[in-house]
N, C-alpha and C positions, 0 to 999 in steps of 0.2 A: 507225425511231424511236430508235434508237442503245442499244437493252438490251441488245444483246451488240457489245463492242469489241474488236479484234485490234489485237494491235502489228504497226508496218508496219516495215519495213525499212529506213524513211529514217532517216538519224544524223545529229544534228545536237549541234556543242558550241556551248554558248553565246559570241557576240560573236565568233567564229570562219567568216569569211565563206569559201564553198568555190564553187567552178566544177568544170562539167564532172567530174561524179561520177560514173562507173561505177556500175550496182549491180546487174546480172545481163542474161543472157541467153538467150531460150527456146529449149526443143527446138524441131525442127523441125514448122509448125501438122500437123495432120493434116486429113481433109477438114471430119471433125466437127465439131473447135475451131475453125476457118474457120464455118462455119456457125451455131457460136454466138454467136459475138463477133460477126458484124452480125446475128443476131437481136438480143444485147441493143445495138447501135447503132441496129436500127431503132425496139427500143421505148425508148429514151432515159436507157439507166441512167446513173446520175450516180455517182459516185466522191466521199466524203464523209471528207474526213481530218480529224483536228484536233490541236493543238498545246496543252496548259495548258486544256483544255476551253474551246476557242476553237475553231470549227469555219474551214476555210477559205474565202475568200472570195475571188473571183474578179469584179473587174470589167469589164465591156461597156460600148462606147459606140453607142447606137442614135441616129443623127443629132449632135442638142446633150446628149442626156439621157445620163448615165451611170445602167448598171443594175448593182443588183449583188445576184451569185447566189452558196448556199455548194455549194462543192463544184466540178466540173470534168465532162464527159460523157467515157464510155469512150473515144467516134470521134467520127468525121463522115463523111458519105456523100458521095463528088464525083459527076462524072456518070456512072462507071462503076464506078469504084472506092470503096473503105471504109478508110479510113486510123485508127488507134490513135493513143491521145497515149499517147506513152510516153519523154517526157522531159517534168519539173515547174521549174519558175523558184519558189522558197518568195521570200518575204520577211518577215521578224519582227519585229515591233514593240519595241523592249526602250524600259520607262523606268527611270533611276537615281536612285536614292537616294542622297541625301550623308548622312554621319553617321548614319543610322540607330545605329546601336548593336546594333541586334537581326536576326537572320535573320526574313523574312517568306517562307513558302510557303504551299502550296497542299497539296501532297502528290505531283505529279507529280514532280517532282525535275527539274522542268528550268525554273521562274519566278526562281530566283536565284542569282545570282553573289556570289559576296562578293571585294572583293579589294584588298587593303593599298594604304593611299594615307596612309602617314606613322605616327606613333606612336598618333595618338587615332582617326586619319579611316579610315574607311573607304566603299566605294561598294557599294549593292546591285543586281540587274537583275531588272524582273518585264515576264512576256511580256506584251503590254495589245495587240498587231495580230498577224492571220497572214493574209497573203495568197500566193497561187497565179497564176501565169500558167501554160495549160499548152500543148505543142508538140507537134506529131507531126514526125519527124526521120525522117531512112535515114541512120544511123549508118555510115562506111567501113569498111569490114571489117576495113583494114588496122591501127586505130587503136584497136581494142576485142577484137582475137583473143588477144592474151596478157594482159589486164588482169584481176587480180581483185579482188572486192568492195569501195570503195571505193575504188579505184582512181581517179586523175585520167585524164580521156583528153585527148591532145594530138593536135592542135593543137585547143583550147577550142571550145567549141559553139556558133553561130551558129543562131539558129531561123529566121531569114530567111533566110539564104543556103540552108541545105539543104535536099534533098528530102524533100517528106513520107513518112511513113511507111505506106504504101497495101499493103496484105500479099495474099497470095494463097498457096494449099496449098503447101507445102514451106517458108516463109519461118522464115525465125526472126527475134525482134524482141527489138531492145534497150531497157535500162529505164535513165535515169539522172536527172539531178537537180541544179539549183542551190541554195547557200541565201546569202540574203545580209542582213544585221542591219542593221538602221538605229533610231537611235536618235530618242524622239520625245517630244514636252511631254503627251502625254497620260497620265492617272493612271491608277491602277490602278480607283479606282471607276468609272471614265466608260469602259471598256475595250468595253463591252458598248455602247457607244451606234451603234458605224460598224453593227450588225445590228439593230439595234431601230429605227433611224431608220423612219419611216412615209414609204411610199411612199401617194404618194394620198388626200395628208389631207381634200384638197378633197371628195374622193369621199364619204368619210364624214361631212364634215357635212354635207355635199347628202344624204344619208341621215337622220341628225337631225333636220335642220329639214324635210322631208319630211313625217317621220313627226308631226312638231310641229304641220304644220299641220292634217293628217288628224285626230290628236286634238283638236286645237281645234274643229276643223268639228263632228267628234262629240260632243263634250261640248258645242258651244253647242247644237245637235239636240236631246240630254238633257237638257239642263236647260229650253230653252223647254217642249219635250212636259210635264215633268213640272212644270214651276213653273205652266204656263200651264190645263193639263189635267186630269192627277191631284191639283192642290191646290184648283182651283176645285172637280172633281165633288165632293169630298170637302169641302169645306165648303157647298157645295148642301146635300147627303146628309144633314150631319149637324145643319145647321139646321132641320129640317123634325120634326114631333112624331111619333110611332111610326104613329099611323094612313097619315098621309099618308105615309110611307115604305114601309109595307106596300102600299099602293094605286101608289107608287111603282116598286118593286120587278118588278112586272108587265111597266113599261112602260120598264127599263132594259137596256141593252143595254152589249155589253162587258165589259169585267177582273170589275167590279161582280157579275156573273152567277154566276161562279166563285166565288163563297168559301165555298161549301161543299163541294169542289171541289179546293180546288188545292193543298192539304197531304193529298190521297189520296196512298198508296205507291205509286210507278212501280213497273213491271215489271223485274225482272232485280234487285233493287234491292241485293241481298247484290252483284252483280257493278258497279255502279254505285258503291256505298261502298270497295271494294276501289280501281278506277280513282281514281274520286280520292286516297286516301290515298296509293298509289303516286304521283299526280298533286303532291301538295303534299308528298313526300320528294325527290322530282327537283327541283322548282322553288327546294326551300332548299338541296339541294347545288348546284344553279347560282349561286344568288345569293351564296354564300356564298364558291364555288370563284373567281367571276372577283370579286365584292371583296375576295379577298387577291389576287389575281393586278395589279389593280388598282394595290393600294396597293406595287406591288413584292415582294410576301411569297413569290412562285413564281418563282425566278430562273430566269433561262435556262442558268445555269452548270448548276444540278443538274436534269441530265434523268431527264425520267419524274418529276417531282414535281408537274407540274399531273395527270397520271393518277393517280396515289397519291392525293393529296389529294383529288380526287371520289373515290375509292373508300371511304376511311376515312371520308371526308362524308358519303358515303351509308348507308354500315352505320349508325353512331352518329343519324341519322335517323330509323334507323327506331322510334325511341321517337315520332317525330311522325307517323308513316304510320299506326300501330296505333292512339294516343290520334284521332286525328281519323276513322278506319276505324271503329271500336265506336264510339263517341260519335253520330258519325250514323247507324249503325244503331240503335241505341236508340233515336234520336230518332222514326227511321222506322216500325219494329214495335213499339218497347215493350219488343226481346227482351233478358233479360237472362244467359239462361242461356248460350245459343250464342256466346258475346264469345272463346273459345277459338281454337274452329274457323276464326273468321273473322280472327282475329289471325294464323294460320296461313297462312291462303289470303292474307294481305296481301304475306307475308314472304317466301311461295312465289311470287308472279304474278308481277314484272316482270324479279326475278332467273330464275328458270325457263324466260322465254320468254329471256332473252339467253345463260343459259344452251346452250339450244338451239340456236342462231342461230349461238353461238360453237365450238360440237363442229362441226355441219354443215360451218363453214367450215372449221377446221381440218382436218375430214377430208379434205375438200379438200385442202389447203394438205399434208397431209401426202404424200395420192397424188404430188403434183408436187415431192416432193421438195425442197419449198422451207423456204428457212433461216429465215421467217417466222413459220412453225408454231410454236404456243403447247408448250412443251413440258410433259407430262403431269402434272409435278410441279408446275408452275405450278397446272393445274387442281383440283387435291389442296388445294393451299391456298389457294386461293378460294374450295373449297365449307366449307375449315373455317372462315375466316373469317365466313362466310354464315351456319351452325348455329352458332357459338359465340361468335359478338358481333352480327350481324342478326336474326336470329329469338326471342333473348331479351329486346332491348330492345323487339323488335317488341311483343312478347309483355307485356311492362314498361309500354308505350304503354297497348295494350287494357285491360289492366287499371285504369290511371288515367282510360280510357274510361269505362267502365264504373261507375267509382264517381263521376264527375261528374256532374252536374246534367242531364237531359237539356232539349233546346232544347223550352219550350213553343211551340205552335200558337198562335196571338191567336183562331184562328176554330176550330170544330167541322166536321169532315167529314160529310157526309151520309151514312144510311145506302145509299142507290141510285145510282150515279155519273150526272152528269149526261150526256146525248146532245148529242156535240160535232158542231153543226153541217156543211157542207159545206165547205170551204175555199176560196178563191179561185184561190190559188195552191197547189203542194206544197211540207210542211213542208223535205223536202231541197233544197229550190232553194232557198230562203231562208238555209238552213244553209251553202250550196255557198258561195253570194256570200258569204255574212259572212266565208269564210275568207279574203279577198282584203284585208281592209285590215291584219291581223295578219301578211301577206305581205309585204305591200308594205313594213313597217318592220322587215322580217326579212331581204328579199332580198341585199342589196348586203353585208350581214356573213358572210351563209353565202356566198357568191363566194367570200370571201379564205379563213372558214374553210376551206373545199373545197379553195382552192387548194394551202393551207397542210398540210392533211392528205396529198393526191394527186401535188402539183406538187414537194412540197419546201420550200417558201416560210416562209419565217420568220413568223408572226403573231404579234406582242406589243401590238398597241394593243386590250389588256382596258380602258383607260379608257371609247374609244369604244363596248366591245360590252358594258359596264355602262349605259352611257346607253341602248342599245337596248332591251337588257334590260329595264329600268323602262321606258320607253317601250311595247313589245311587253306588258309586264303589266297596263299603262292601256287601250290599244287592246283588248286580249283582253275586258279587264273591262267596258269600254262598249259594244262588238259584244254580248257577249252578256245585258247589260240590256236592250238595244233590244228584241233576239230576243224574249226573252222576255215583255215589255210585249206589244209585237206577235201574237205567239200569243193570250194573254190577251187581248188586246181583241178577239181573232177568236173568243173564247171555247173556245178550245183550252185546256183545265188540266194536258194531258200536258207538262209544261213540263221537268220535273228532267231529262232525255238530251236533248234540242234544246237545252238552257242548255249541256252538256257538247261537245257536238258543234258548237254555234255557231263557240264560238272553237278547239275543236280539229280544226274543218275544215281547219285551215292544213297539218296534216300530209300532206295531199293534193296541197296545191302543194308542198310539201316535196320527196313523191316525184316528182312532174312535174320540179322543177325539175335535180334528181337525174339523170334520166333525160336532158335535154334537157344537161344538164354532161357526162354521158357521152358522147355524139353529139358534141359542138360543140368540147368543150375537153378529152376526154382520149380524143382519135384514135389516140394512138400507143398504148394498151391494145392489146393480142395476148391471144385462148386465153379459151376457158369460164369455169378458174378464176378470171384475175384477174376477168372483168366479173359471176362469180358472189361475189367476194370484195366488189368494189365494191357489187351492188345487197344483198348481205346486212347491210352498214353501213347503206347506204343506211336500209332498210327499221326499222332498228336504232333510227337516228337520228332518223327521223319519230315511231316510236314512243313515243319517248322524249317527242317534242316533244308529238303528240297529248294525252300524259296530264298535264303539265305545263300547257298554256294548258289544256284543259279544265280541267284543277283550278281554274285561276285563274277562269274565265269561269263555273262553277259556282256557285260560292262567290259570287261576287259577286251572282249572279241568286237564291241561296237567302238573300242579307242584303236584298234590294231586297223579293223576294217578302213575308218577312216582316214588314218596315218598311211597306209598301205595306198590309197587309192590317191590321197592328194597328192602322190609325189609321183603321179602320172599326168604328164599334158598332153591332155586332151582337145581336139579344136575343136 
């Protein structure tokens, strides 16, 4: 992720083009360091250098298509042997400025030159390209035994001509380096586009218009049922004079049935008000996090600021997890005194379980000695963070809960709940299927995200995974009106968790899909930890998703319920 950076040992002066650079060479391997260098060759560690916070890039040509990746892999495997690249060809991009007047940097101290061209004129340099070719060589012996550290080695370096570099126990290996300047029409604000270029744009609108159609399919579905269905029985119903509606009533079957009924309090319901709230804190850090990312407001220069920003997003949310958490409870019970405890338990559940989730792995990560590991002072101040700006605005929310309006019932609860008939089918099959259309306009973006987290891969088109987004928020919200209509005319009233579960079934193909990425596309994974580091995201990240489309699918089904129900008179 690039939180912790080391300076490498490559020198470069600016516009100062160098060959065949010396820059060290190892003891002799031992059996072990043999052993580890093609462990990490066989699981594919990549080498990630950068220049002016420009990471390296390195292009391939697959057929016709050039591809291009950042960074360089340690080796490569032949049919017996394991070779190391251990000589680098840099290239750097420099544009010039005439007349500037002024030095432009960055803070690196290596974006500009400045250098006298007459009494007024002067010329600037800002890095705006860095590329990488890289080589594996067998340096002569004779030609790098007295040379030190920046050193030229003669006769100049030839990556074609020489033999690779293919090592075995006793070997020592040389490290060296080209760099060569070239100068180019590109500016400094467009520097970032040769990495941001979208590979695959076709893909994503075939994703798009996909999901475009499905929701059209569903909303014309929803609107005939209900314009066709729910608007006639309802003006039947309410044409009819009270006798014939009570003689009526007998002989009615359906949603109709339930309305004394379907504003009763589900079970779990304090745990129900919790989920959602968590549910609609995550869904406005999303929304929120990729429309700046969107509009360019998350650059890719400053890393680690798309994770910063959901996390600050989130704490300061949580004024809307609490307000919406106590609010619907009140609605629910009536209760006004408990609005505390439960702002508590809001501000505790979803940080707590990742909380969790994230020592687990760490302890992990620490057994194996790996440089990944969150370190402990980190943890320290995220839990301050968490008490001392999460759980007071939480806390801030609930209280504005609580002195709000609670949502009236249009209809009276009965005092005897009614006996819900047999079912046709089971409510989880129904739940199962609905997760599949919020999937299907989900799939093809978590690919890239996946790959982008796992592979390395650059992902910047938050355009396309904004349109998803809202897309993914329409689908949620329609899957589970249907649901719920559906219940209801089966005369099922338990409606409030099958509306939550409708559309946060997706999190289920979530981990399928999860699991089946593991398998297919990251084979080259070795060892417990990493595939216990993987499904612990994994599981993180469905999570996550669950409570977010149910929120959304929720909500939608408790404005439907109660729009549906108040436009019945009732005596």
């Amino acid at each position: 992720m690039g939180d912790r950076i080391e300076n490498s040992p490559y020198k470069f002066h600016m516009n100062v083009n160098q060959s065949s650079i010396f820059l060290c060479t190892t003891t002799r391997l031992s059996g072990e360091m043999v052993k580890m260098i093609k462990q990490r060759i066989n699981d594919i560690y990549q080498v990630n250098i950068m220049l002016d916070s420009l990471p390296a890039i390195r292009y391939i040509k697959a057929g016709d298509v050039q591809l291009r990746w950042t960074g360089f892999p340690v080796g490569f495997a032949t049919e017996n042997q394991y070779c190391i690249i251990n000589h680098l060809k840099f290239t750097v991009y420099v544009h010039e400025y005439q007349d500037t007047g002024t030095i432009i940097g960055t803070g690196d101290g290596l974006d500009v030159v400045v250098s006298g061209g007459g009494e007024n004129k002067s010329s600037a340099f800002q890095v705006v390209g860095f590329e990488v070719f890289p080589c594996s060589i067998r340096h002569p012996y004779n030609s790098i035994s007295k040379l030190g550290m920046y050193d030229k080695i003669i006769p100049p370096i030839d990556c074609e001509n020489l033999p690779q570099m293919c090592f075995k126990e006793g070997d020592q290996i040389t490290f060296s380096y080209d760099v060569n300047f070239v100068k180019s029409d590109i500016r400094w604000p467009s520097r970032w586009d040769a990495y941001l270029k979208m590979e695959g744009a076709r893909v994503h609108w075939f994703s798009i218009l996909n999901s475009l159609m499905v929701i059209t399919f569903l909303a014309g579905i929803v609107f005939v049922i209900f314009l066709r269905t729910v608007r006639r029985d309802l003006t039947k119903y309410e044409d009819l004079d009270k006798e014939t509606q009570a003689q009526m009533t007998e002989e009615l079957s359906g949603w109709k049935l339930v309305v004394g009924d379907v504003f009763r309090a589900p079970s779990h319901a304090k745990l129900l008000c919790i989920m959602v709230g968590n549910g609609v804190q995550i869904t406005g850090m999303a929304v929120v996090t990729i429309l700046f990312a969107a509009f360019g407001f998350m650059s890719p220069a400053a890393r680690g600021m798309l994770l910063t920003g959901m996390i600050i997003l989130y704490l300061f949310l949580g004024i809307l997890a609490g307000y919406v958490t106590v609010r619907l409870w009140v609605t629910l019970q009536s209760d006004f005194s408990s609005w505390r405890a439960l702002a508590w338990r809001v501000a505790c559940f979803f940080p707590g379980i990742s909380f969790a989730i994230l020592l687990v792995l760490n302890f992990l990560l620490w057994g194996s000695k790996s440089t990944g590991a969150m370190p402990i002072s980190l943890f320290f101040i995220l839990i301050s963070l968490w008490f001392c700006i999460s759980v007071p605005l939480t806390l801030l929310g609930g209280y504005f809960g609580v002195k709000a309006k609670p949502i009236e019932y249009p209809v009276r609860t009965n005092q005897i709940p009614r006996e819900i008939p047999r079912q046709k089918y089971p409510s989880w099959l129904l739940i199962l299927g609905a997760g599949t259309l919020p999937f299907g306009t989900l799939f093809i973006e978590l690919f890239f995200i996946m790959s982008s987290i796992w592979l390395g891969r650059v992902y910047y088109v938050f355009g396309f995974l904004l349109v998803v987004l809202l897309l993914l928020t329409v689908v949620c919200a329609e899957v589970s009106v249907v649901l719920t209509y559906m219940h209801l005319c089966a005369e099922d009233w338990r409606w409030w968790w099958k509306s939550f579960f409708a559309s946060g079934s997706v999190a289920i193909y979530v981990i399928l899909y999860a699991l089946n990425y593991l398998v297919f596309d990251l084979r080259s994974l070795s060892g417990s930890a990493s595939t216990a580091l993987y499904l612990g995201y994994s599981v993180l990240m469905a999570f996550s998703i669950m409570l977010a489309t149910g929120a959304v699918g929720f909500l939608m089904s408790f404005w439907f319920v109660h729009y549906l129900f108040s436009s019945v008179k009732i005596d």
